[in-house]
Each structure stands twice: as C-alpha cells, then as structure tokens.
C-alpha positions in Angstrom: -21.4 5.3 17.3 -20.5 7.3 14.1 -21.9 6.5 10.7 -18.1 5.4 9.5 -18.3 2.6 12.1 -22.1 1.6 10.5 -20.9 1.7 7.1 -17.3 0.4 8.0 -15.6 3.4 5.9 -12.2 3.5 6.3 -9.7 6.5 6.1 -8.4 7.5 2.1 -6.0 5.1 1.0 -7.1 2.7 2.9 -9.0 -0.9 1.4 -9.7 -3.9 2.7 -8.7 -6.9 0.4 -10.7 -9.6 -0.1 -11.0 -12.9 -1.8 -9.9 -14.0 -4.2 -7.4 -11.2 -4.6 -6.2 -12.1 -1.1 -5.3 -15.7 -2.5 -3.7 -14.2 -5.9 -1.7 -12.1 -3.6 -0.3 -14.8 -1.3 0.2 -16.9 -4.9 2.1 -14.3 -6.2 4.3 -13.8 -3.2 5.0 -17.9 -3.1 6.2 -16.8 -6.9 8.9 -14.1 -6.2 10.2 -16.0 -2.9 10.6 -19.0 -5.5 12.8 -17.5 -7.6 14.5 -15.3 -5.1 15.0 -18.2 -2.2 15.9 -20.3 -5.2 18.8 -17.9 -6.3 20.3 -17.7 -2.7 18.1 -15.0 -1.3 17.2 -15.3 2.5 13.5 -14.5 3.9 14.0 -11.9 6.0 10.6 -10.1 8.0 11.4 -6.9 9.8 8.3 -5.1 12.3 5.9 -2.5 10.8 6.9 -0.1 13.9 10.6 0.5 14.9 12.6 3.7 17.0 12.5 7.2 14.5 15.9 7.2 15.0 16.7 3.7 13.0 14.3 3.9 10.9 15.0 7.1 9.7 18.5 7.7 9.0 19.9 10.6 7.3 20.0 8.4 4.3 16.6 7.9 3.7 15.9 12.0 4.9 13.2 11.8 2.2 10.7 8.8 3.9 10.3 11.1 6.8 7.7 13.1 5.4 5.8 9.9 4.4 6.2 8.5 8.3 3.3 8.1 10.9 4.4 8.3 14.2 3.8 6.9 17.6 5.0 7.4 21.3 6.1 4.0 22.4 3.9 3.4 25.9 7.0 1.4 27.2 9.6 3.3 26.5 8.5 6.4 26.2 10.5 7.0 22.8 9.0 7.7 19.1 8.6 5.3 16.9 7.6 5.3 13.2 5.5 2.6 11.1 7.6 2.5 8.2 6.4 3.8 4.8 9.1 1.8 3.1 11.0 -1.6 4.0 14.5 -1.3 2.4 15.8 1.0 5.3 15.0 -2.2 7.3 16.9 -4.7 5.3 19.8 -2.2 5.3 19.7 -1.8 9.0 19.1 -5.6 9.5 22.3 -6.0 7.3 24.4 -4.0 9.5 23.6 -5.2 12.9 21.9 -8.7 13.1 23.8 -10.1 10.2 26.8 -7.9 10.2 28.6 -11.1 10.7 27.1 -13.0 7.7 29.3 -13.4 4.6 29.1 -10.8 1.9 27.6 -10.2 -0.6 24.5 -10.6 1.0 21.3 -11.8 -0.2 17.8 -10.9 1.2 14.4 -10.8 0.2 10.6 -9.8 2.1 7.4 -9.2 1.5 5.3 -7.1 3.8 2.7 -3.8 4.2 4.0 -0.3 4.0 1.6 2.8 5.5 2.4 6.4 3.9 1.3 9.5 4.9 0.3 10.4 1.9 -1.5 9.3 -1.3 0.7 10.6 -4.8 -1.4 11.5 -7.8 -0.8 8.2 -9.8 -1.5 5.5 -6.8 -4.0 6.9 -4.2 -3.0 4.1 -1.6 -1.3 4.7 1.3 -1.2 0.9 2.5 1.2 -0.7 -0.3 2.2 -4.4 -0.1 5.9 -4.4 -1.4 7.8 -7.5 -2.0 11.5 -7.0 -3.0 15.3 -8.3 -2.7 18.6 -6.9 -1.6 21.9 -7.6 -2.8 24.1 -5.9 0.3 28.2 -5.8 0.3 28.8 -5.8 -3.4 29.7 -2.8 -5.8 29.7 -4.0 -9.8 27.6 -4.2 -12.7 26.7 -8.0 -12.3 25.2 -7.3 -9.0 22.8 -4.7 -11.3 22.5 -7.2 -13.4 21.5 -10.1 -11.8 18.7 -7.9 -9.4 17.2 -7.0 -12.7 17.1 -10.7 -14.6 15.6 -12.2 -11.6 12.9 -9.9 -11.3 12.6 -10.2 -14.9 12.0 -13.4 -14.5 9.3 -13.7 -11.1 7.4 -11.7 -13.8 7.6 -14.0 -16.5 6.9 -16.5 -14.3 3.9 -14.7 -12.8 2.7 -14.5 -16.7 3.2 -10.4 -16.6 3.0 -9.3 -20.5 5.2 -6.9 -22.0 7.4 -5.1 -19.4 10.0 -2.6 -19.8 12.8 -1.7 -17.2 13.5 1.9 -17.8 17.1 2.5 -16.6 18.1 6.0 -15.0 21.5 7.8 -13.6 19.8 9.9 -10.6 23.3 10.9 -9.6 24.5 11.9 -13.2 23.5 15.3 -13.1 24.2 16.3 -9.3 27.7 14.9 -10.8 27.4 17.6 -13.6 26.7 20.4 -11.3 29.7 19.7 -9.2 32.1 20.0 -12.2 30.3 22.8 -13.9 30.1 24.6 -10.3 26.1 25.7 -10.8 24.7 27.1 -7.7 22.3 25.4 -5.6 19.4 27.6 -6.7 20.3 26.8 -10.5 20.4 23.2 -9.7 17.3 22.9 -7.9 15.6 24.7 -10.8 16.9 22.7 -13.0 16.5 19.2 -11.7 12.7 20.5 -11.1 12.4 21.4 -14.6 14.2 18.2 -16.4 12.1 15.9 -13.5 9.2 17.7 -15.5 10.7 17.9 -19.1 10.9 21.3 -19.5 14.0 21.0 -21.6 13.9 24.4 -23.3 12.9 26.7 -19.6 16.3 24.1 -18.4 18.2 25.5 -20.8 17.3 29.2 -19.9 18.3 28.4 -16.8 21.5 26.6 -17.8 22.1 29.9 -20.2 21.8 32.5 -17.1 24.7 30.4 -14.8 28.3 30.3 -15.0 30.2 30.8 -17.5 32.2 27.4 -17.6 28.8 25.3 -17.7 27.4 27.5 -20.7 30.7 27.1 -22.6 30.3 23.3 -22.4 26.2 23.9 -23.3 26.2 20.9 -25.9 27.1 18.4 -23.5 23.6 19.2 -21.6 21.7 19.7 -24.7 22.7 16.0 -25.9 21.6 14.9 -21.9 18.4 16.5 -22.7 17.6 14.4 -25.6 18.7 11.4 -23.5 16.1 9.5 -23.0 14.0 6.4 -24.9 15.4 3.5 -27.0 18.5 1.8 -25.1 20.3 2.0 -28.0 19.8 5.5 -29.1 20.4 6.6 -25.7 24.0 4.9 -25.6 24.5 6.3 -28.9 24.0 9.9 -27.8 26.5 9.5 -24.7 29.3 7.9 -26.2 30.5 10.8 -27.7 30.2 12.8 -25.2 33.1 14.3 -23.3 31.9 13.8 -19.6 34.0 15.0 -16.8 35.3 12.3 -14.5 32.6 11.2 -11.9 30.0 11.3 -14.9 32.2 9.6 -17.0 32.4 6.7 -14.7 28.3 6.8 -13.9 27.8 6.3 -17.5 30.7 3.6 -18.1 28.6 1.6 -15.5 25.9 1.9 -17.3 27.1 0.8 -20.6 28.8 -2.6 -18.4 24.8 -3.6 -16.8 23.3 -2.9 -20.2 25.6 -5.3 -21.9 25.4 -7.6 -19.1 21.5 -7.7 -19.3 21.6 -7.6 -23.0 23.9 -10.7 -23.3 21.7 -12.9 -20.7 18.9 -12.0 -21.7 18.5 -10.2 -25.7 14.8 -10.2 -25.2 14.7 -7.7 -22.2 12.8 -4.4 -23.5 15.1 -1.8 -21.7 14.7 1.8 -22.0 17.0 4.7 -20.5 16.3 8.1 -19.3 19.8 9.3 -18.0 18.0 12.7 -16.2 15.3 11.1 -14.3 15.6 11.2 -10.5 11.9 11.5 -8.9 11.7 8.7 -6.3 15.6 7.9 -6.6 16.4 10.6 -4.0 18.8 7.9 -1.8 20.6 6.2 -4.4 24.0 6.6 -5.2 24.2 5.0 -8.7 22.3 3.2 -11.3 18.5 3.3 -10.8 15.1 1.8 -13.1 11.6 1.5 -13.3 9.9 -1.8 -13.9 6.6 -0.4 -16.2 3.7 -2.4 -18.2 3.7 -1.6 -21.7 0.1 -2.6 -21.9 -1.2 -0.5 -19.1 2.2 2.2 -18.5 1.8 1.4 -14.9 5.4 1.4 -12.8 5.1 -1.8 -11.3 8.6 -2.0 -9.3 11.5 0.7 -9.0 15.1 -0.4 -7.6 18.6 0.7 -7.8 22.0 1.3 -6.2 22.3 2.6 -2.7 24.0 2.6 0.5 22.7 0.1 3.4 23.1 0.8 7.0 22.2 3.3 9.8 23.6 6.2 11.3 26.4 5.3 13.0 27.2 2.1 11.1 29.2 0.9 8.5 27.1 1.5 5.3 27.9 -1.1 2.4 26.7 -0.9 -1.1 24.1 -2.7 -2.0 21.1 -2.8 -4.9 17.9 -4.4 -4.5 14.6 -3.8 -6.0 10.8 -3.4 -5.2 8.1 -4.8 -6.5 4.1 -3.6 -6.1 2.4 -6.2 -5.9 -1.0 -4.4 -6.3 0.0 -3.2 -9.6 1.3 -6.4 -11.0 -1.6 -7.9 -10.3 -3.9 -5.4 -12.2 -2.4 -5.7 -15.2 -2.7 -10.0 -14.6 -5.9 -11.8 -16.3 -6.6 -14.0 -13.3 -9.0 -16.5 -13.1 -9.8 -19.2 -10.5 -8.9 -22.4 -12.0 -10.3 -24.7 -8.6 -13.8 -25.7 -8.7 -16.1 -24.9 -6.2 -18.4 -27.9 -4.8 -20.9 -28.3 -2.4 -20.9 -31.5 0.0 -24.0 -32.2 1.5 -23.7 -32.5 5.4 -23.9 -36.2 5.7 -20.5 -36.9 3.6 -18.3 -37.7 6.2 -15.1 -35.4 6.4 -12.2 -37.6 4.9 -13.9 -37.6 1.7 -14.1 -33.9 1.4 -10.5 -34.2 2.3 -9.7 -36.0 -1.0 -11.5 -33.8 -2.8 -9.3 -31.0 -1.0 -6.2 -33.2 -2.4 -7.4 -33.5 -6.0 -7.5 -29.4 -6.0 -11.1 -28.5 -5.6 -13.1 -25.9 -2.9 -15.1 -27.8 -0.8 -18.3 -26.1 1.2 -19.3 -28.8 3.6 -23.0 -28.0 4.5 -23.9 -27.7 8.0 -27.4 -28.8 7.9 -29.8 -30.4 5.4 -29.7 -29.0 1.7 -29.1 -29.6 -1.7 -29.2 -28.0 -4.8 -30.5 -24.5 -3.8 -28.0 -24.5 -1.1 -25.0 -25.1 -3.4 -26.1 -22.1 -5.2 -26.7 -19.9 -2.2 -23.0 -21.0 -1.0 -21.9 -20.0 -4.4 -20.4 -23.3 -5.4 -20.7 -24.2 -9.3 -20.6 -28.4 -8.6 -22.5 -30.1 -5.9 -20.9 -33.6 -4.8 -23.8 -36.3 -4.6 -23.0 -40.5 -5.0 -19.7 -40.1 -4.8 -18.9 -37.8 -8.3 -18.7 -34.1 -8.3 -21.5 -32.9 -10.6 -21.6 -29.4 -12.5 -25.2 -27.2 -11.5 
C-alpha cells in the first residue's frame, strides 16, 4: 500500500472538511436557500457527472479546460464532472422546465471539481451556492440578483462587502466599431485585464486610423474604474457608439435601481474588467470583502441553454461559500455535555430540544470521561453542570 493511503494524503486542491466547519457550511446554505426560496426561487440539484456534449456547450467554450473527464461504462460516451453548475441550471431551464412560466427562478447549492488550482484560490473542489433568474432581459432582474445576495450576506453577518460592477462586453463592443484587428484586441484586452494602461495605449496608437482618431474616448475607459460615482461621471460624457452606448445606459438603470433600494450598498465599477466573465453577454460583478479583499461571489448577465436549444437571457450569481465563511467570526454557541450511561435516552432528548450536544457515554465514567469526549458540561441529578 503506498504511503499516501497511510497518511491519507490527498491530491492538491483537495481537503477534507470537518466539524464544525461542516455544520457552519450546512448553516450557511439553510441561510441563502432562506432568502432565495423565500423570494420565489426553486431548489433545483443537477448531477456532478453529465454527457461532454451538454455540459459543455459552445457557450461555456472556456469550462472545458477546467473539465475532468470520464468514459461512461454504460454507454460508452464521455462525460465530464462539471467544474461549474450554472451551465446546468441553464440546460435544466431549457429542457425539463422549458414549460415552466418565465421568468424563471432557480437556486442550488452543490461541489464543483476543476482541473486546475488559479493562483489566488488553490482549491479545485469548490462548494458554490448561487441563483438564476432565466427568461428576463432588464435592469430590475440585475437588480434584484444583487439585493438578495446582498442580503443572505447580511443575514449571514458578512462585514463590509462591495459588489464591484463590470461591462465584459463593453470593449469587444469598442473594437467592433473602431474595426481593431484581432491581434490588437487580444493584446489589448490582455494588457487592460492586467492594467497596463500606458503599453494599451501603444497598442491602441499603432492600429487604425479611425480608433486613434477617437483616442480620448479609450483614454477616459482607462481611468474607468473605482468609486461608482466617479466612474458614472467619467462615462456620461462620453460619445459611445451605439452598442456601447446601450451597455453603459444599462448600467446607469441597475445602479440607480440598487442605489434607490438599497443607498447603503458599497458598489464599485470597473467598466474594462473581463477575466472570469468570458460567457456573459452584459452586465457582470464581483462580490469582495473589504476586510480581507477576498472575491467571495461573481455573477452576471448571460445566455441559458444548450446547443441546439432555445437560449433565453438570464442573470444569476455565485456564491463561495468557502470564502464567505473565512472572513466570518464563528463560534459554537451549543454546549457540549456529557450524559453518563445510566440516563435513560428521552432525557438526553430534551436536552437535544433545549439546544445542547449531548455525548451519551457508553460505559461507566464521569468527569474524566466528559473531558476526554471533549464536552465542557457533564449532566449529573438532573442539571447540566459546567467542568
């Protein structure tokens, strides 16, 4: 047998989770489906392995590098464990409840397995838990994914949270009207994903001539990110041909939207970013901790479906549970206590319903065996009584 089986190593990225994170986990979850179930949102839990070819559309081209795969022993097809679950939803949308009245409302919780750690999370098994609003294309839909994840993390006690707001399709928008190459867009969009503004610019200064002579337009997107405000401020002026014209008047209607429900929202926009957006078609953001400057969720507007279906718009959102709970100061609240082995079960069963953690002992013991089992009360003539 090899030392990793000894030693019970397991491969990078890879952790077991145990108590009491386990139970913060499943408290958390009972949080979000709360709020979401509470607002109309339906449970929905798809399988961790499906057929390659419905699990990765042409939509979601980007997951497939991220995707284990499998030969299916039945059918002889591959199948991939999915390293994201909104394809699901969107392809559970489509086909099981194509018939279901739009706009449609879904949440889930459940385990994702990527390929491949990034450099800020080292995981590769990720516990998402996130919500789809599917058939509806406005601002309120925006809107209203945004407050109510706003508000499973007040709820969850989460301090000081931003959403970040992006326009991932702003600039491939840009390079349509301004006709820049492929090449010149693909250097750029690397650079501005980096915020290399000024080797951007070089770039922007070597293409076409129709894109350099409207140079101030990108040089104002450049400074575009930060404050909400300031941000706004920056694009109104601006002279944006057509299809970016209407990606930012979108933008403007959410913002005043979230602003008007909810004033207190820290938002934050940076019109240029588009790293992890690759399959949205609209408005995207990042949920981050302030404290910590951890991304603790990422959502946005996209298309739902599967290749060959009807895809309908949609915006949902995605919450790491993992990272919300780091930046959480949990404690365990319920009392541990002891019950000797001759207290006869019903009792320890209205312990159980007055909210404490009963260890019934198995054999004879007292004190010393309260402390072994970890338990800070020990039950003894009919009280619970601190060690």
């Amino acid at each position: 047998m090899k030392n990793s089986a000894h030693s019970g190593l397991l491969p990078v990225g890879m952790t077991d989770t145990l108590s009491p994170f386990v139970e913060y986990e499943a408290e958390a979850i009972s949080v979000f489906m709360d709020v979401f179930q509470g607002a109309g949102y339906q449970r929905v839990a798809p399988p961790m392995l499906e057929f390659e070819e419905t699990l990765l559309s042409e939509k979601y081209g980007d997951l497939s590098c991220q995707t284990f795969r499998v030969t299916d022993a039945v059918s002889g097809q591959i199948m991939g464990l999915r390293a994201d679950m909104t394809p699901q939803i969107g392809r559970i949308a489509v086909t099981r409840l194509k018939q279901e009245p739009r706009p449609l409302r879904l949440a889930y919780a459940g385990h994702v397995i990527r390929m491949f750690p990034t450099q800020l999370n080292p995981a590769r098994q990720i516990l998402q838990v996130g919500a789809e609003l599917i058939g509806a294309d406005c601002a309120k839909a925006d809107a209203e994914i945004i407050l109510l994840a706003a508000e499973v993390l007040e709820k969850l006690g989460v301090p000081h949270f931003v959403f970040d707001l992006n326009l991932p399709t702003l600039f491939p928008a840009l390079c349509t009207a301004y006709e820049i190459d492929r090449d010149d867009r693909e250097k750029m969009t690397m650079l501005l994903n980096q915020k290399d503004f000024p080797a951007a610019l070089e770039v922007l200064e070597a293409t076409n001539k129709k894109a350099r002579s409207d140079k101030d337009i990108f040089l104002s997107l450049f400074q575009a990110f930060g404050d909400c405000d300031r941000v706004l401020g920056l694009l109104r002026p601006l002279s944006l041909p057509s299809e970016a014209a209407a990606e930012y008047h979108r933008l403007t209607e959410a913002v005043a939207l979230l602003k008007k429900e909810k004033p207190s929202l820290s938002l934050t926009i940076d019109v240029l970013e588009n790293r992890g957006f690759e399959y949205h078609c609209g408005i995207g953001f990042s949920l981050f901790s302030e404290k910590s400057g951890q991304e603790l969720g990422r959502g946005g507007r996209y298309f739902a479906g599967i290749d060959g279906e009807r895809s309908e718009p949609a915006v949902g959102i995605t919450l790491f549970l993992e990272d919300i709970l780091s930046v959480l100061q949990k404690s365990d609240n319920k009392k541990r206590v002891y019950v000797p082995f001759d207290v006869p079960f019903r009792e320890t069963a209205e312990l159980r319903a007055k909210g404490y953690i009963t260890v019934c002992g198995l054999n004879a013991g007292g004190r010393e065996e309260a402390q072994r089992q970890k338990c800070g009360c020990i039950y003894t003539g009919g009280q619970v009584v601190p060690l």
